[in-house]
C-alpha positions in Angstrom: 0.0 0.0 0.0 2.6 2.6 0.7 5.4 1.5 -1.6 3.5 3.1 -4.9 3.7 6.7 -3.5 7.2 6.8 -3.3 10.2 6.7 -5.4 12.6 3.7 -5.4 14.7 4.7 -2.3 17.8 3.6 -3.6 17.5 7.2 -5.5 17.3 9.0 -2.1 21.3 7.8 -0.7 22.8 7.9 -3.9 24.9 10.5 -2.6 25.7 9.8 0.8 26.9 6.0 -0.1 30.5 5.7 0.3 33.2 3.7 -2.0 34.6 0.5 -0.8 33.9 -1.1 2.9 33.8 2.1 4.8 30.3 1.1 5.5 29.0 -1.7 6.5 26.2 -3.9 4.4 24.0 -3.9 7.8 24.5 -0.2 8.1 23.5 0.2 3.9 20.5 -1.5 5.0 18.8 0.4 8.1 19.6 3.8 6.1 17.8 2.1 3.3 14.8 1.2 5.3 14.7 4.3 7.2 14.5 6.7 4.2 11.7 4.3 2.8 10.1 5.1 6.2 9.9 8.5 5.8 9.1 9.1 2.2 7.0 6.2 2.2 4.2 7.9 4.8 0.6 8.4 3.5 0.8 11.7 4.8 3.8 12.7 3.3 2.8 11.5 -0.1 -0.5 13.4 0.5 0.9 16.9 1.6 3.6 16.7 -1.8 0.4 16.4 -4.1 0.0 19.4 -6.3 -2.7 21.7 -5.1 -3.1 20.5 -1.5 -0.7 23.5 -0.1 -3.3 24.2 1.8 -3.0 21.7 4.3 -0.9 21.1 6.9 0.7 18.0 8.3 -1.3 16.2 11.0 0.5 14.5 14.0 0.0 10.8 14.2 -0.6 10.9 17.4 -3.5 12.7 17.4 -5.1 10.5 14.4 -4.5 7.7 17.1 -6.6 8.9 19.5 -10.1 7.7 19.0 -11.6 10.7 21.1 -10.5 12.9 18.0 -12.6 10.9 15.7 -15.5 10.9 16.8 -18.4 10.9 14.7 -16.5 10.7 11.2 -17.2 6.9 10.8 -20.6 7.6 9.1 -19.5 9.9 7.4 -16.7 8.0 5.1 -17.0 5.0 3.7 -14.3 2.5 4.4 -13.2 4.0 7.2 -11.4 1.3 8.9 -9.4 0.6 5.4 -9.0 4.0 5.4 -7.5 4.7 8.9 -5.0 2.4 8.3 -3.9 3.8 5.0 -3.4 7.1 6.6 -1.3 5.8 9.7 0.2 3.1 7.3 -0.9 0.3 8.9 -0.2 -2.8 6.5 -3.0 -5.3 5.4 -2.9 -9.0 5.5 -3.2 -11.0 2.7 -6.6 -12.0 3.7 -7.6 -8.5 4.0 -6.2 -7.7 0.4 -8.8 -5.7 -1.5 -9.2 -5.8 -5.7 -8.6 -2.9 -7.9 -11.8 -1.1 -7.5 -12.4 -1.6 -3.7 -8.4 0.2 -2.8 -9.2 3.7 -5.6 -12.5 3.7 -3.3 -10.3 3.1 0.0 -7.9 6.1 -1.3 -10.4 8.0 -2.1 -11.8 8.0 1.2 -8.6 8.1 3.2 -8.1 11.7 1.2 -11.9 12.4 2.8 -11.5 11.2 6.2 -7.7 12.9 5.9 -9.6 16.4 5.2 -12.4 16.0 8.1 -9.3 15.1 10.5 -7.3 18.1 9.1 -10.6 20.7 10.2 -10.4 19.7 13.5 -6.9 19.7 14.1 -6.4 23.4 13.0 -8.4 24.2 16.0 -6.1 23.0 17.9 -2.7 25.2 19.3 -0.3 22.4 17.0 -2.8 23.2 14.3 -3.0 27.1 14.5 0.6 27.1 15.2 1.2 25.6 11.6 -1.1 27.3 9.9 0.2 30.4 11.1 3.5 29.6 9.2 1.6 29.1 6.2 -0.6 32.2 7.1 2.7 34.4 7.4 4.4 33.3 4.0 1.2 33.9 2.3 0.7 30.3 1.1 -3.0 30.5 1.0 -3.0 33.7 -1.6 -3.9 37.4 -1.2 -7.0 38.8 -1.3 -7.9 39.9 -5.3 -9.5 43.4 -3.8 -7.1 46.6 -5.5 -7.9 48.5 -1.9 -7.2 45.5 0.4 -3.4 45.9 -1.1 -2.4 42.8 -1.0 -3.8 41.4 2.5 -3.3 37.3 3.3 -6.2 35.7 3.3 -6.8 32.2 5.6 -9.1 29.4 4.1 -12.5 29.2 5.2 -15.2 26.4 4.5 -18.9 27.4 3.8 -20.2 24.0 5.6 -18.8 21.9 8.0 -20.7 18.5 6.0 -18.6 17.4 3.3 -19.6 17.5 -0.2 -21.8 20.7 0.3 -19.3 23.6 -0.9 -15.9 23.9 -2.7 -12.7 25.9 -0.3 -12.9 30.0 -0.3 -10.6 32.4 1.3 -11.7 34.5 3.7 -9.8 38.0 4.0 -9.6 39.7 7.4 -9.6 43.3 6.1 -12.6 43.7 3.9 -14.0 40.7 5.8 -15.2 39.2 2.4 -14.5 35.6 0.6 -13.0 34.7 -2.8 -12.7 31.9 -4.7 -8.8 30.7 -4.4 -6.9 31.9 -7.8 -5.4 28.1 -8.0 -7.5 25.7 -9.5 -6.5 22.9 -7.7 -7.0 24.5 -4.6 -10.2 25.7 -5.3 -11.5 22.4 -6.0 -10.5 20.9 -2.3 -13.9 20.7 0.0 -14.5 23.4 2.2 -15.6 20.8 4.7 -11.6 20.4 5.3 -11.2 23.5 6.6 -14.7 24.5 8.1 -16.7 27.4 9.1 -14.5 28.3 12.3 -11.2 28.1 11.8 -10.6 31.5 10.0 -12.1 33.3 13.0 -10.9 31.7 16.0 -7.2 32.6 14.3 -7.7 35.8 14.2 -8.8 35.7 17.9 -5.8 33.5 18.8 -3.6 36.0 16.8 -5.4 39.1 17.0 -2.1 41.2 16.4 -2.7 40.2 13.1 -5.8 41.6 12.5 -5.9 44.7 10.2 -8.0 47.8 10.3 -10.8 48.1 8.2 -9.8 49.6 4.3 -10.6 53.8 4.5 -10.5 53.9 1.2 -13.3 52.7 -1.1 -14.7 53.1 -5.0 -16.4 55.6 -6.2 -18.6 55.1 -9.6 -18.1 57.9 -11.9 -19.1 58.7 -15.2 -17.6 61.7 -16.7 -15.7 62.9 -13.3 -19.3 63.1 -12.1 -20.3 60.9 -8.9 -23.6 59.0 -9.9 -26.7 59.8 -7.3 -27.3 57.2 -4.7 -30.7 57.0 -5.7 -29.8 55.9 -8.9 -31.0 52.8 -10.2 -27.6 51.9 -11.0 -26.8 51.2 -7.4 -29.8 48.7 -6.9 -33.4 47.9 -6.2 -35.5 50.2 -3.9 -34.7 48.5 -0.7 -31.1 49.1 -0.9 -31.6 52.9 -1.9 -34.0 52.8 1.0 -31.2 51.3 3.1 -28.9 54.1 1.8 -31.0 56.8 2.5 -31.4 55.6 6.3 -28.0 55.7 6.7 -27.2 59.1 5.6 -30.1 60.5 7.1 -28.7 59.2 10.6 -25.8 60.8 9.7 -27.3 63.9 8.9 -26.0 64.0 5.9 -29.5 63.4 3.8 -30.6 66.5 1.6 -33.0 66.5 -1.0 -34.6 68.7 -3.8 -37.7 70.5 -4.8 -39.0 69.1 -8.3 -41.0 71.2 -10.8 -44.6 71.4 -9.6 -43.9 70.9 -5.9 -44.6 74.1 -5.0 -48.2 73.9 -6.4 -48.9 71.2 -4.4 -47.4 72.1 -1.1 -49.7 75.7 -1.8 -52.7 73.4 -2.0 -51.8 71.3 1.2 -51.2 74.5 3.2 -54.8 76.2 2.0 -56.4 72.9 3.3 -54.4 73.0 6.8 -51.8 69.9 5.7 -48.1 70.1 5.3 -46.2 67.3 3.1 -45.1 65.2 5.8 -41.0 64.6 6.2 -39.7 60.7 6.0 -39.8 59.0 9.5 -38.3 55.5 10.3 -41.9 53.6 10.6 -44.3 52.7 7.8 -48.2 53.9 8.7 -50.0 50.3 8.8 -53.2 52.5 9.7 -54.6 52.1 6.0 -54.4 48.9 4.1 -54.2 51.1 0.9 -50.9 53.0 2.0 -49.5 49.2 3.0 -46.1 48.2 1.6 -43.7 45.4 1.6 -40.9 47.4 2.4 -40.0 50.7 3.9 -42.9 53.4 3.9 -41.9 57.0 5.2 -44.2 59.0 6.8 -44.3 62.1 9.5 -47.0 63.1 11.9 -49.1 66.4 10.1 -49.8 69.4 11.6 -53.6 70.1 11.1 -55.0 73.4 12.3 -58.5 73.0 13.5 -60.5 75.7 14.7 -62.0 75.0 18.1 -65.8 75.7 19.3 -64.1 79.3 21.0 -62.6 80.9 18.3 -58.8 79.6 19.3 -56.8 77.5 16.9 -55.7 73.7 18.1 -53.1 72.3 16.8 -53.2 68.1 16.4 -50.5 66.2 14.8 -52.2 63.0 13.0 -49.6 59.9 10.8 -49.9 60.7 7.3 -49.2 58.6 4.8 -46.1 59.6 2.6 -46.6 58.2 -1.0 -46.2 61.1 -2.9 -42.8 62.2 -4.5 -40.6 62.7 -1.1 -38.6 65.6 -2.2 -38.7 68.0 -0.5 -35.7 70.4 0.9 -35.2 71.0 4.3 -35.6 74.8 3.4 -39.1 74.2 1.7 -40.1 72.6 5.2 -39.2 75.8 7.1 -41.1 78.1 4.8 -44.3 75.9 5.1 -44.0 75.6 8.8 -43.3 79.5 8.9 -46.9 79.8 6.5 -48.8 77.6 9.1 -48.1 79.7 12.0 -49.1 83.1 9.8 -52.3 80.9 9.0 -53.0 80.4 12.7 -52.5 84.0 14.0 -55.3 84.7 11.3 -57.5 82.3 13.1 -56.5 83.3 16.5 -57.6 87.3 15.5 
């Protein structure tokens, strides 16, 4: 079983054999077998593969300890054949298998090599080792121009094999990418898992970088494009947009032709066009939407049964065109207060 994955050893001494009797046949003979030993390992063989840089080397020891593998049985077929392949335990000849049977065996020994691997990263060995690899860059840089260059770690999507392919996860735009190698982007992300990315970071938080300042800005013709065009999205992320800059205080807006005929005719009938708030106004099923609906409690003068003016603020619904500037809003507000002095005399 472990013979095929290694060259003939002979290859390996070549160099350090000496002329003559300096050394002894017996002596020829334990190098021999020692240096099959070592390039002979599963393991070994395993880690030299092309496109499995990813991994790192799991100690024997801890694939010994049953406590480790818990629960992976049912999960890989062959597992017995395939424990043994990994830790390089020979078969009998009774236990020989044909053709078919040991590609299925290797197959799953790669598997049950993988779903080993995830959980010993999580362990201080593990994250110890993939730190090296982490340092060097071995996993790839994140693609993103503003991240400049940032290592990425590995990251699986699921922690049940067969579900999703590898990504890489990078700690300053706190995004994930599709590995630039082929090979490596073909490996299950089930090897890896949904932890192990994070809880380095935590181990190692020295290495974790600030957020990127710097970010792109659509233009066409030096001109910024409008946030509420429809080139950045559907309505809810506009709506989302607009939320945010109006908790920064940053929202303005403007008056469109006609606007000023209407808010006229809203202030002759004791209305003013209401400002956005952050609740929708459930109170009609007409003015019902699925997503965000604006609306601000209107001042309505009413004249009371005494002569005085009263003053009730009542939800309006908000599905006209919301553009109004904060300077319209003044003047209006301004014109309702002339309007109720009139009332009051």
């Amino acid at each position: 079983m472990q013979g095929h994955h290694s060259p003939p050893s002979g290859q390996h001494l070549s160099g350090a054999l000496l002329p003559g009797d300096e050394m002894e046949e017996e002596e020829i003979d334990e190098a021999l077998s020692g240096s099959d030993d070592d390039e002979s390992s599963w393991i070994a063989w395993f880690l030299s593969l092309r496109g499995n840089e990813f991994f790192c080397e799991v100690d024997e020891d801890y694939i010994q300890d049953d406590f480790n593998l818990t629960g992976l049985s049912p999960l890989v077929p062959y597992y017995d054949y395939a424990l043994d392949m990994i830790l390089d335990v020979e078969l009998n000849t009774e236990e020989a298998l044909a053709d078919e049977q040991q590609e299925l065996v290797e197959s799953a020994a790669e598997m049950l090599y993988g779903l080993i691997h995830a959980r010993f990263i999580l362990t201080n060995r593990g994250m110890q080792t993939m730190y090296e690899k982490y340092t060097s860059a071995t996993f790839g840089r994140c693609p993103r121009a503003f991240c400049c260059g940032q290592p990425v770690l590995p990251l699986g999507r699921s922690d049940l094999p067969r579900n999703f392919t590898v990504h890489v996860f990078c700690p300053m735009c706190r995004d994930i990418y599709i590995p630039r190698s082929t090979r490596a982007a073909s490996i299950d992300g089930a090897y890896f898992g949904t932890t192990f990315s994070h809880l380095f970071l935590m181990t190692f938080p020295e290495h974790i970088p600030s957020r990127p300042i710097q970010t792109y800005v659509p233009r066409i013709f030096g001109f910024r494009i409008h946030s509420f065009s429809h080139y950045h999205g559907t309505d809810r992320q506009q709506e989302a947009a607009y939320l945010e800059r109006r908790q920064k205080g940053t929202y303005t807006n403007t008056i469109k032709r006609g606007d000023a005929n209407k808010s006229s005719h809203q202030i002759k009938q004791g209305t003013i066009p209401p400002q956005p708030r952050d609740r929708p106004n459930h109170s009609s099923p007409n003015n019902f939407r699925s997503s965000y609906t604006p609306f601000l409690p209107t001042p309505a003068v009413q004249p009371s049964a005494v002569g005085e003016a009263s003053i009730s603020f009542a939800p309006q619904s908000f599905d006209e065109d919301p553009s109004l500037a904060v300077e319209e809003i003044s003047e209006l507000l301004d014109a309702t207060k002339i309007q109720q002095s009139s009332i009051n005399r």
